[in-house]
VOSEMAR-874087 format. One line per 8 residues: number of its first residue (from 1); their letters; for each residue x, z, y of C-alpha. Coordinates in pm, 1 decimal, decimal comma. Each point is the difference from the previous one (the first is absolute). Last residue first. Example, Ala and Ser with C-alpha at 12.3 -4.5 7.8 and 13.67 -1.06 7.14 Angstrom:
residues 2
2 = SA = 1367,0:714,0:-106,0 ~ -137,0:66,0:-344,0
This chain:
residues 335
335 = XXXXXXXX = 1923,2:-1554,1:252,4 ~ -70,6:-192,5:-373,6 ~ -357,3:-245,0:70,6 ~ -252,2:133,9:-57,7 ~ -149,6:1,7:-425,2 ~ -205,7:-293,2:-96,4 ~ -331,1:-47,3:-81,0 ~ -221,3:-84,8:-280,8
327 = XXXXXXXX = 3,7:327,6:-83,2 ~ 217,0:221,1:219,4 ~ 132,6:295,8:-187,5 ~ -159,0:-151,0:-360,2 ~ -67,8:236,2:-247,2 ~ 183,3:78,8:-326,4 ~ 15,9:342,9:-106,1 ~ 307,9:-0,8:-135,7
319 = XXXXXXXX = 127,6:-114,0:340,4 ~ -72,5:369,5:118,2 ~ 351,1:96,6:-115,3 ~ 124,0:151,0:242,8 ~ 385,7:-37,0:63,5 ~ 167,1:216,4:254,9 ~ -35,3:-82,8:424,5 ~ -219,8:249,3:100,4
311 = XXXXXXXX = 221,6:237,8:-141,7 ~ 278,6:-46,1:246,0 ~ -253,9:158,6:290,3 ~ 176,1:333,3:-67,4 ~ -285,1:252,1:110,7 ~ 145,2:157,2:243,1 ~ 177,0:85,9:310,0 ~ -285,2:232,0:93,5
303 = XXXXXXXX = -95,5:-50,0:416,6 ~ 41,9:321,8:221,0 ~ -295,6:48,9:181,3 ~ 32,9:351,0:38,9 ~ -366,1:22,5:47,6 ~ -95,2:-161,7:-309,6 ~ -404,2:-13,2:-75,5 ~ -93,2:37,1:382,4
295 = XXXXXXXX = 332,0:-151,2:88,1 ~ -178,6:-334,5:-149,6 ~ 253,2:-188,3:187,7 ~ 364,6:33,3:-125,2 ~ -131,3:-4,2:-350,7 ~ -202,8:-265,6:-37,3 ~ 111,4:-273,4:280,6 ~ 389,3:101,3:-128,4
287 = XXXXXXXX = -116,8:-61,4:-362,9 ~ -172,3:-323,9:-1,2 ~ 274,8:-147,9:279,1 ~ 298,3:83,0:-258,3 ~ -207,3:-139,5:-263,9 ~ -33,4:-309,0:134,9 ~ -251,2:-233,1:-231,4 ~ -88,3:-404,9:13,8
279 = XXXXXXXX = 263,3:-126,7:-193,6 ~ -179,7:247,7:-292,3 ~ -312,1:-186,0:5,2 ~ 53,7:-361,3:147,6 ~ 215,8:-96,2:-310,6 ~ -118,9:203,9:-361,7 ~ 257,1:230,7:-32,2 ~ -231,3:318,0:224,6
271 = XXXXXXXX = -299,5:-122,5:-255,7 ~ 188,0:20,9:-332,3 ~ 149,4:369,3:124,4 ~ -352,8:56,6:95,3 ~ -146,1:-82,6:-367,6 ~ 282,2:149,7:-158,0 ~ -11,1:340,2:224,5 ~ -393,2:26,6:-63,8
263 = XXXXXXXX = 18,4:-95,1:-390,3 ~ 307,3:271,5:-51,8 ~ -137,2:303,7:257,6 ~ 302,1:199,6:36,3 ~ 130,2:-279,6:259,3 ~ -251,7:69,3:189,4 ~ -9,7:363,1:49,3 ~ -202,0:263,9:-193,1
255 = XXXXXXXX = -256,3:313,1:106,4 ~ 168,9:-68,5:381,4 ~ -223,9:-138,5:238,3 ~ 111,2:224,2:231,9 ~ 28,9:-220,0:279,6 ~ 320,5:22,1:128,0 ~ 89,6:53,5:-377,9 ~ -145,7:-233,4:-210,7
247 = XXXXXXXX = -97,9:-204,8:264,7 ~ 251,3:-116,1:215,4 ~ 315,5:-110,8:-228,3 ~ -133,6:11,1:-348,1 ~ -344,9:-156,9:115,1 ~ 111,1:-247,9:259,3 ~ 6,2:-332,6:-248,9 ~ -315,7:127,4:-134,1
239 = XXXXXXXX = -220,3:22,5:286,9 ~ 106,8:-335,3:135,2 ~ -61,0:-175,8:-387,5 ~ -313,0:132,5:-33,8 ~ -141,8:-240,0:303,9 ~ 229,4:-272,7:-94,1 ~ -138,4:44,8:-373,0 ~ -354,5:-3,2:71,6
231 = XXXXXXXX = 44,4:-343,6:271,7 ~ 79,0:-192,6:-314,0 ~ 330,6:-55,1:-237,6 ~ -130,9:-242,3:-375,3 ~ -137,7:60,2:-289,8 ~ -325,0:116,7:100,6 ~ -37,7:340,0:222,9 ~ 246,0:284,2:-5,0
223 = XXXXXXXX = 305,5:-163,6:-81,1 ~ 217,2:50,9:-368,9 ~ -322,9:36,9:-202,0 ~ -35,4:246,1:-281,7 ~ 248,8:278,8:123,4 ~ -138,3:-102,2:343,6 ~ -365,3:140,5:-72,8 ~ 110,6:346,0:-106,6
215 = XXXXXXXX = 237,0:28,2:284,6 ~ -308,0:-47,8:242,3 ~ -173,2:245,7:-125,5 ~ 282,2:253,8:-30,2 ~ 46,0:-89,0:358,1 ~ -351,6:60,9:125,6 ~ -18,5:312,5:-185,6 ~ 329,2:85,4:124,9
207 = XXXXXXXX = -54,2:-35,0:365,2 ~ -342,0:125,4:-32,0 ~ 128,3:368,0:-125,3 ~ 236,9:-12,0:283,3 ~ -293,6:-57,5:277,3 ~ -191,6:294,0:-158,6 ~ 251,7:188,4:-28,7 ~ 68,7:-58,4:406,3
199 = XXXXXXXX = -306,9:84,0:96,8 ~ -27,9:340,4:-215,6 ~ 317,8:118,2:175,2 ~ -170,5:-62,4:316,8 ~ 201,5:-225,2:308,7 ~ 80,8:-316,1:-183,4 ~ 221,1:-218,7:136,6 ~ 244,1:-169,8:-257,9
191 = XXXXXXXX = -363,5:81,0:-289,7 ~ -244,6:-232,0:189,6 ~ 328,1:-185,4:111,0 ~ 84,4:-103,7:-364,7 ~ -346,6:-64,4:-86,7 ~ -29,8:-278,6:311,6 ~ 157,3:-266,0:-235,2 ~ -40,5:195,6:-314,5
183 = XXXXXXXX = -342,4:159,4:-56,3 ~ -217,4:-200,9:236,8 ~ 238,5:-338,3:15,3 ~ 32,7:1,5:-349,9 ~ -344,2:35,2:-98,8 ~ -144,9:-264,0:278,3 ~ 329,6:-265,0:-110,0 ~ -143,9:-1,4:-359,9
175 = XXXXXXXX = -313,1:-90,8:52,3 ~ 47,6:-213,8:297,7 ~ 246,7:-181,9:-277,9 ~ -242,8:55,6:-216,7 ~ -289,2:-212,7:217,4 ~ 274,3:-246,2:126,4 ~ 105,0:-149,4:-344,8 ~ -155,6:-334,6:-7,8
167 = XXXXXXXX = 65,5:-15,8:387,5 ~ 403,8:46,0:-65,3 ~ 107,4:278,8:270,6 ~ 422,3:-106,5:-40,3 ~ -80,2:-370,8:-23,0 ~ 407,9:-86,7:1,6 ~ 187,6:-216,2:229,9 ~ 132,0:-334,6:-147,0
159 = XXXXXXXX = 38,4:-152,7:323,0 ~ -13,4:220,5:263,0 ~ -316,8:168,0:136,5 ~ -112,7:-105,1:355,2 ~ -318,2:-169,1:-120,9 ~ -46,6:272,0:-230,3 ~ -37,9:235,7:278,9 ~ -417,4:119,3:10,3
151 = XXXXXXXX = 64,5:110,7:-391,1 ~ 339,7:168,8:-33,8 ~ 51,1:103,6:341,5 ~ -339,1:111,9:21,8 ~ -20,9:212,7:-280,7 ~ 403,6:112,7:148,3 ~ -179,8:116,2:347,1 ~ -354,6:135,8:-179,2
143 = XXXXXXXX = 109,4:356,9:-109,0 ~ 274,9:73,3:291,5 ~ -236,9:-95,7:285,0 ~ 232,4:83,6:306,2 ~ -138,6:-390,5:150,6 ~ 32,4:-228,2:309,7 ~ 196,5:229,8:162,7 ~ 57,3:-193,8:379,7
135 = XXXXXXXX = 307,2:-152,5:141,1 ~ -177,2:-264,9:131,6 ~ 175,0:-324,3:-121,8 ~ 188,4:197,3:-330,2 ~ -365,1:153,2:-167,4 ~ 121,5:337,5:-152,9 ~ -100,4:66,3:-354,3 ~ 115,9:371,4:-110,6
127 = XXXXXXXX = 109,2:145,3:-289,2 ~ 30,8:241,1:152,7 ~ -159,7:306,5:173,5 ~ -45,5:124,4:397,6 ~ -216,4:254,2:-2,6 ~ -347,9:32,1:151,4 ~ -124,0:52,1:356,4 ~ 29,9:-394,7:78,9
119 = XXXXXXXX = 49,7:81,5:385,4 ~ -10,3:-378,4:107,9 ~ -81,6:-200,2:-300,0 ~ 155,1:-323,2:-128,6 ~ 318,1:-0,4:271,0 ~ 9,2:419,3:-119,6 ~ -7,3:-83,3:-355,8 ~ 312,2:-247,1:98,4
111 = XXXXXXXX = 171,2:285,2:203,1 ~ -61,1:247,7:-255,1 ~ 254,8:-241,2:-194,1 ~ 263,1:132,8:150,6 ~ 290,0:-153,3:247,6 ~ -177,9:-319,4:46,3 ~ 162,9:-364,5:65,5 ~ -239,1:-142,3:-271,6
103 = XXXXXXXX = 263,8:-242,8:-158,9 ~ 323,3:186,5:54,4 ~ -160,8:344,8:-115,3 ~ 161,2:229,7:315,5 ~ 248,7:316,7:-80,7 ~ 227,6:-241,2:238,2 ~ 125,7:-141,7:-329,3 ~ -202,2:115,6:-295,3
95 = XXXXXXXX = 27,2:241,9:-216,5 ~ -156,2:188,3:302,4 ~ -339,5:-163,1:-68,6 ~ -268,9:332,5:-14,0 ~ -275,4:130,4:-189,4 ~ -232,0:199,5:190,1 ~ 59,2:184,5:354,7 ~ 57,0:303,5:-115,1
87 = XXXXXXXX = 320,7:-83,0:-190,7 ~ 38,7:-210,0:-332,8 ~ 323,8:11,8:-235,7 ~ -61,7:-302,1:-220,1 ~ 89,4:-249,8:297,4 ~ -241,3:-254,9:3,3 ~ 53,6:-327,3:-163,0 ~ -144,0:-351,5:155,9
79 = XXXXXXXX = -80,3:-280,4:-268,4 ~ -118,6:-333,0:85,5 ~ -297,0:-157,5:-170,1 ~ 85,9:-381,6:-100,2 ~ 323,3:-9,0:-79,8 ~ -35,7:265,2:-181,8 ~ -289,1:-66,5:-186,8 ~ 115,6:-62,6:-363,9
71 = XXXXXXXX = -264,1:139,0:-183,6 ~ 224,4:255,7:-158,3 ~ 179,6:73,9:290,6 ~ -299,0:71,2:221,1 ~ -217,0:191,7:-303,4 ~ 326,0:257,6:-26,8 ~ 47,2:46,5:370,1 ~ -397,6:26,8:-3,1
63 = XXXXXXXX = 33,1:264,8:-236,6 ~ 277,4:174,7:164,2 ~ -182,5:67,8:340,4 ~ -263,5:228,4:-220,2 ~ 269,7:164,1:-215,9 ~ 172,9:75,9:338,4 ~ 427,9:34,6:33,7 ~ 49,0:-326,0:46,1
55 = XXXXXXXX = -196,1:9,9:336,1 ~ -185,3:-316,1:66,3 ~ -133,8:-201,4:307,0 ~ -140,2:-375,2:-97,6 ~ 4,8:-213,2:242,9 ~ -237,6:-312,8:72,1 ~ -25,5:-327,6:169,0 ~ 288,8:-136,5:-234,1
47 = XXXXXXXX = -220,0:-187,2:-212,5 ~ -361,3:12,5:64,9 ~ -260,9:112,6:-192,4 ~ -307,6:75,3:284,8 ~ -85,2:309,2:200,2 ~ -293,8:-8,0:95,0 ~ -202,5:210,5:-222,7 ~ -123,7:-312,3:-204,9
39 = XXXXXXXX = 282,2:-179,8:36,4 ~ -67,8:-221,6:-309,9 ~ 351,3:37,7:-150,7 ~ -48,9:403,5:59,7 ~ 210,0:253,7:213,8 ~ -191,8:305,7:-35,6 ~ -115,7:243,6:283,1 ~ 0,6:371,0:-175,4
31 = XXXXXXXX = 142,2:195,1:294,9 ~ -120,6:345,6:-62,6 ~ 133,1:27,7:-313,0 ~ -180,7:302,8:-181,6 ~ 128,3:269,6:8,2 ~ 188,4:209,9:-271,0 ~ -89,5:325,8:-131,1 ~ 237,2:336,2:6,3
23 = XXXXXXXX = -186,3:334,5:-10,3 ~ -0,6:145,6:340,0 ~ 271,9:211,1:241,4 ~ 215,0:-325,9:-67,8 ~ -56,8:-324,0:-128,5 ~ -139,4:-298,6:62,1 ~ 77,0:-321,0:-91,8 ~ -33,9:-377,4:143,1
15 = XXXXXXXX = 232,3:-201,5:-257,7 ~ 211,0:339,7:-59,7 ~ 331,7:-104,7:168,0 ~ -199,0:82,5:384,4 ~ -49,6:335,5:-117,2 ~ -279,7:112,7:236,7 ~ -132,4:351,8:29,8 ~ -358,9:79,7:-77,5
7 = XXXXXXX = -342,8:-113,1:-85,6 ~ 56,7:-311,3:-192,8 ~ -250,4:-226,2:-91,9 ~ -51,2:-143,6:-360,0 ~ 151,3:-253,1:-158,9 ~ -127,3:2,1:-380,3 ~ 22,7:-373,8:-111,1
């Protein structure tokens, strides 16, 4: 995957990226401890020893919301949500009572990176892993959290839960998962915060490639890999649902919108229906984290009413295509 090191201002939303005075590029996680069956860094599966800290309105935190649900692990992994409006002092729990997460008695999550490592000089992103005993980050690893979870976890996994990184099919999935996360995933941002003119058509121009690529392949297939939903489509699936609201316009990603691109706005459409997908996405918190805090690209901060969100709910028509959403599996249960 291309994570490379940041050199400038922190924007805790970005999974570790920099922006600012420099080009954007995204760091790489600095805590990168995995929770394995065999323990091997430590820190063993175990049900309930673990939180996991999201924002709704991150792509990054949303795939493991997505990768939780599907595999069933909710019972298992307990789920603490930040505010989407962060301050200085990182993401914070003020939708909560006493502004304090319930379960790790912390007002921000700094507080867990600073339990792990006293003056951690980097910023403060989610998804993040927080060990419940100790109070410590375990991981901020947004590439290898939901691998694990869907590998290291299947003892935890409910009955019926679906192989979403099939070992048959690993090598495209990696595949297809490296081009989408350069040109898409992180693409948006390249071009959101780019500081040179030429930057930032360079960053659009990948965008689209990457999409029109991609759109090719899913007029033929209705999921990216096999027959069936794997790790590829959660991870296309975050940048897609918040294209018409954030990124067409906040982030100038703007030569077409979604739901001008037929394939791409079936496919996600089929995706955001499909249960553990769509029941996993707040709008409201996706916009007001986008546009009330990147002041540098909207210093009014006012926050669009739009896009109507009723369209994610008309007919698709993807079923033509066959496929199997869960394989052998079974969807979650209804919430």
């Amino acid at each position: 995957m291309d994570d490379t090191e940041g050199t400038a201002g922190e924007d805790p939303n970005a999974g570790n990226a920099a922006y600012g005075k420099k080009s954007f590029k995204r760091s790489r996680s600095h805590f990168a401890d995995r929770i394995t069956a065999d323990a091997a860094d430590g820190w063993p599966v175990e049900a309930g020893r673990y939180r996991l800290v999201v924002s709704l309105a991150c792509p990054w935190a949303s795939r493991a919301l997505v990768v939780r649900r599907l595999l069933g692990l909710e019972d298992a992994l307990s789920l603490a949500v930040t505010d989407p409006i962060q301050d200085d002092r990182s993401w914070r729990f003020t939708l909560d009572p006493d502004d304090r997460d319930p379960v790790l008695g912390i007002r921000y999550l700094s507080e867990a990176y600073d339990a792990r490592e006293t003056g951690y000089p980097g910023g403060v992103s989610v998804p993040a892993i927080v060990d419940v005993p100790s109070g410590k980050l375990v991981t901020n690893d947004f590439q290898q959290l939901t691998l694990d979870l869907e590998t290291e976890w299947t003892a935890l996994h409910r009955p019926g839960a679906p192989d979403l990184y099939p070992e048959p099919l690993r090598a495209e999935i990696d595949e297809v998962m490296e081009g989408v996360y350069r040109d898409v995933n992180n693409g948006v941002y390249r071009a959101g915060f780019a500081t040179k003119q030429s930057e930032y058509e360079d960053a659009y121009r990948d965008v689209f490639a990457r999409l029109d690529t991609v759109s090719e392949r899913l007029a033929r297939q209705r999921y990216l890999v096999g027959d069936t939903i794997t790790e590829a489509d959660v991870r296309l699936f975050t940048t897609l649902v918040r294209f018409d609201a954030v990124y067409h316009g906040h982030f100038k990603c703007n030569r077409n919108k979604l739901t001008e691109a037929p394939v791409l706005w079936a496919y996600a459409r089929d995706l955001f229906q499909t249960p553990g997908f769509g029941d996993t996405v707040d709008f409201d918190h996706i916009k007001r984290h986008y546009y009330e805090v990147h002041r540098g690209i909207n210093p009014t901060g006012i926050v669009p009413l739009g896009p109507d969100p009723a369209g994610w709910l008309t007919p698709h028509g993807r079923e033509r295509l066959g496929g199997r959403p869960f394989g052998d599996g079974t969807p979650p249960a209804a919430r």
